[in-house]
C-alpha positions as CSV (number, residue, x, y, z in Angstrom):
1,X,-9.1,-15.5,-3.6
2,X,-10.3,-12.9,-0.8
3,X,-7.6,-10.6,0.6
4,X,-7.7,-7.8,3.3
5,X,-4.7,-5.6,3.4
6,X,-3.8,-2.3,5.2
7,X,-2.2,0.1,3.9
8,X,-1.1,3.1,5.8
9,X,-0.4,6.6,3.6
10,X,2.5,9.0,4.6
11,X,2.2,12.7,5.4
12,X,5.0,15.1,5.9
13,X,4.1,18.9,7.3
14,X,3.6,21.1,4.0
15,X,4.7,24.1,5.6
16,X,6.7,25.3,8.7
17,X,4.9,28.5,9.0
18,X,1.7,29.2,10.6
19,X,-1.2,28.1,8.4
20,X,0.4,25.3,6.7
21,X,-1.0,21.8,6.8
22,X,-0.1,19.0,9.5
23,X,1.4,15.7,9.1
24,X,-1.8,13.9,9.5
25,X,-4.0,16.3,7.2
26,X,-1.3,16.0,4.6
27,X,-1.8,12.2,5.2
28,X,-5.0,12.0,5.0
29,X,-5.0,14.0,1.8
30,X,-2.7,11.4,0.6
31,X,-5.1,9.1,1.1
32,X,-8.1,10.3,-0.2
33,X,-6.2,11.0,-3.3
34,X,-4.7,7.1,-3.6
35,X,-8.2,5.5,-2.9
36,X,-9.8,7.9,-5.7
37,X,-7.0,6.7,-8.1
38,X,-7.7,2.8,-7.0
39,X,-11.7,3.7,-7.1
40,X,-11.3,4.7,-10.6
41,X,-8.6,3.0,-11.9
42,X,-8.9,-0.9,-12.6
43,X,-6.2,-3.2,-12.3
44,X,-5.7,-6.0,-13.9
45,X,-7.4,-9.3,-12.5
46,X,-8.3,-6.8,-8.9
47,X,-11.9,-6.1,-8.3
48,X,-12.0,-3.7,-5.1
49,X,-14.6,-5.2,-2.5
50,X,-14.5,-2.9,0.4
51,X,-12.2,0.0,1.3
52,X,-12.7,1.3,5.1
53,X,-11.5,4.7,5.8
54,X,-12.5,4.4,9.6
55,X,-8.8,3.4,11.2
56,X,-7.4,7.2,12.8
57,X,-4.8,8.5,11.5
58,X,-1.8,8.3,13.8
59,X,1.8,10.5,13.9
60,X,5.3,8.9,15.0
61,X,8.5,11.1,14.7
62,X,11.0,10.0,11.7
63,X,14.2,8.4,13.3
64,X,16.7,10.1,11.0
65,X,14.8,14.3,10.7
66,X,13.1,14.1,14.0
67,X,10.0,15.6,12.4
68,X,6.4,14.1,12.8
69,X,5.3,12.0,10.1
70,X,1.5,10.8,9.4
71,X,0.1,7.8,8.3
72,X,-3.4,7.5,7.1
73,X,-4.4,4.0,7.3
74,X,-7.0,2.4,4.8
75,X,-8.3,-1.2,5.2
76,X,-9.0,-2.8,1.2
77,X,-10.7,-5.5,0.8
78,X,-10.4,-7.6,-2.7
79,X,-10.6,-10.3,-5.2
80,X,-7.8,-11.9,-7.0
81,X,-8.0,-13.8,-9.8
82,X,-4.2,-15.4,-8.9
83,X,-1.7,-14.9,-6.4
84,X,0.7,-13.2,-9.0
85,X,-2.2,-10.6,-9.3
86,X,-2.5,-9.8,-5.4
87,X,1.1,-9.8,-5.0
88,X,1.6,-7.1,-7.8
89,X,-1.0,-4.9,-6.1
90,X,0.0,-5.2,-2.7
91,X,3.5,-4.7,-3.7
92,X,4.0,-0.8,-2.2
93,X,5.5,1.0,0.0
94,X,2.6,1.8,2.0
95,X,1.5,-2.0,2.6
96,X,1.2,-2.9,6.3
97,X,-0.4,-6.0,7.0
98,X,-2.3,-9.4,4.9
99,X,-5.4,-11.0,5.4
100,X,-6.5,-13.9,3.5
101,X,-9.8,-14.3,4.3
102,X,-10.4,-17.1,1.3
103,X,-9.6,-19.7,0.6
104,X,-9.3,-21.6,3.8
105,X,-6.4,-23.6,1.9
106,X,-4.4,-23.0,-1.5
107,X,-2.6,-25.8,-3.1
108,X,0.1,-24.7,-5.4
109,X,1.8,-27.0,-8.1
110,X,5.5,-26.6,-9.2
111,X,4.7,-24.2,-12.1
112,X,2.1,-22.1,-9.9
113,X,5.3,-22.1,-7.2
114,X,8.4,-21.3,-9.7
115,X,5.8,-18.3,-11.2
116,X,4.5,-16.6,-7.9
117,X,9.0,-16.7,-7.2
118,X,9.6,-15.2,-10.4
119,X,6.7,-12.7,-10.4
120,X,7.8,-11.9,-6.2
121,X,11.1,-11.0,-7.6
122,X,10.3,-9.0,-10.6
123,X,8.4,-7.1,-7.6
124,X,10.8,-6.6,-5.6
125,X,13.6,-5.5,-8.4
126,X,11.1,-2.8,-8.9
127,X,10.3,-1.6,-5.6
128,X,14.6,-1.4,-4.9
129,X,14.0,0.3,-8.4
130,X,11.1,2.8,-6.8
131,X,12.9,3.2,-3.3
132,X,16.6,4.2,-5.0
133,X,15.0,6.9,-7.5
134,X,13.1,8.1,-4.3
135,X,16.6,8.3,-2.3
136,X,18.5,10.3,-5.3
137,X,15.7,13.0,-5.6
138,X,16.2,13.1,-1.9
């Protein structure tokens, strides 16, 4: 299967005094560093089609410090070898928004079904996992 997903990386300012880096730039260095990592790093039953650095990078201000907060977007395009595979990798905190772009249709049978449930929640007990070790260290 074909998928097109966004994912959009988040910058907080490095520094309040003058000279330090902005929201987006710290994005965007975010970013640069993540699609290095999935340039370079395989993943198991991925093969990276496209990545398009070309969406801006955009600021909005966090509800709960007030402060502006960038997101560097990046458009990746892939092949899956199953849906179990795609939904591991798409499985982060940055993911945004799914395109499947093939196959037109997908049949799934009862094993393929109870699997892709099983593997979603494995996924998702390790995202809370992620997201609560990210909360204690504040």
């Amino acid at each position: 299967m074909k998928i097109k997903v966004r994912f959009d990386y988040k910058g907080v300012r490095a520094g309040k005094l003058f000279g330090g880096k902005s929201a987006e730039q710290v994005a965007e260095e975010v970013r640069e560093q993540k699609m290095a990592f999935l340039r370079n790093v395989p993943f198991q039953g991925i093969h990276i089609e496209d990545i398009d650095l070309s969406p801006d990078v955009y600021t909005v201000i966090d509800e709960f410090s007030g402060q502006p907060v960038g997101f560097a977007p990046a458009n990746i395009t892939f092949k899956a070898d199953s849906l179990e595979d795609a939904l591991r990798f798409i499985m982060k905190e940055e993911f945004r928004k799914v395109e499947v772009l093939e196959p037109d249709q997908l049949v799934l049978n009862r094993f393929d079904m109870e699997r892709l449930l099983f593997k979603a929640n494995e996924a998702l007990r390790e995202f809370k996992a992620y997201i609560r070790k990210k909360l204690e260290r504040g």
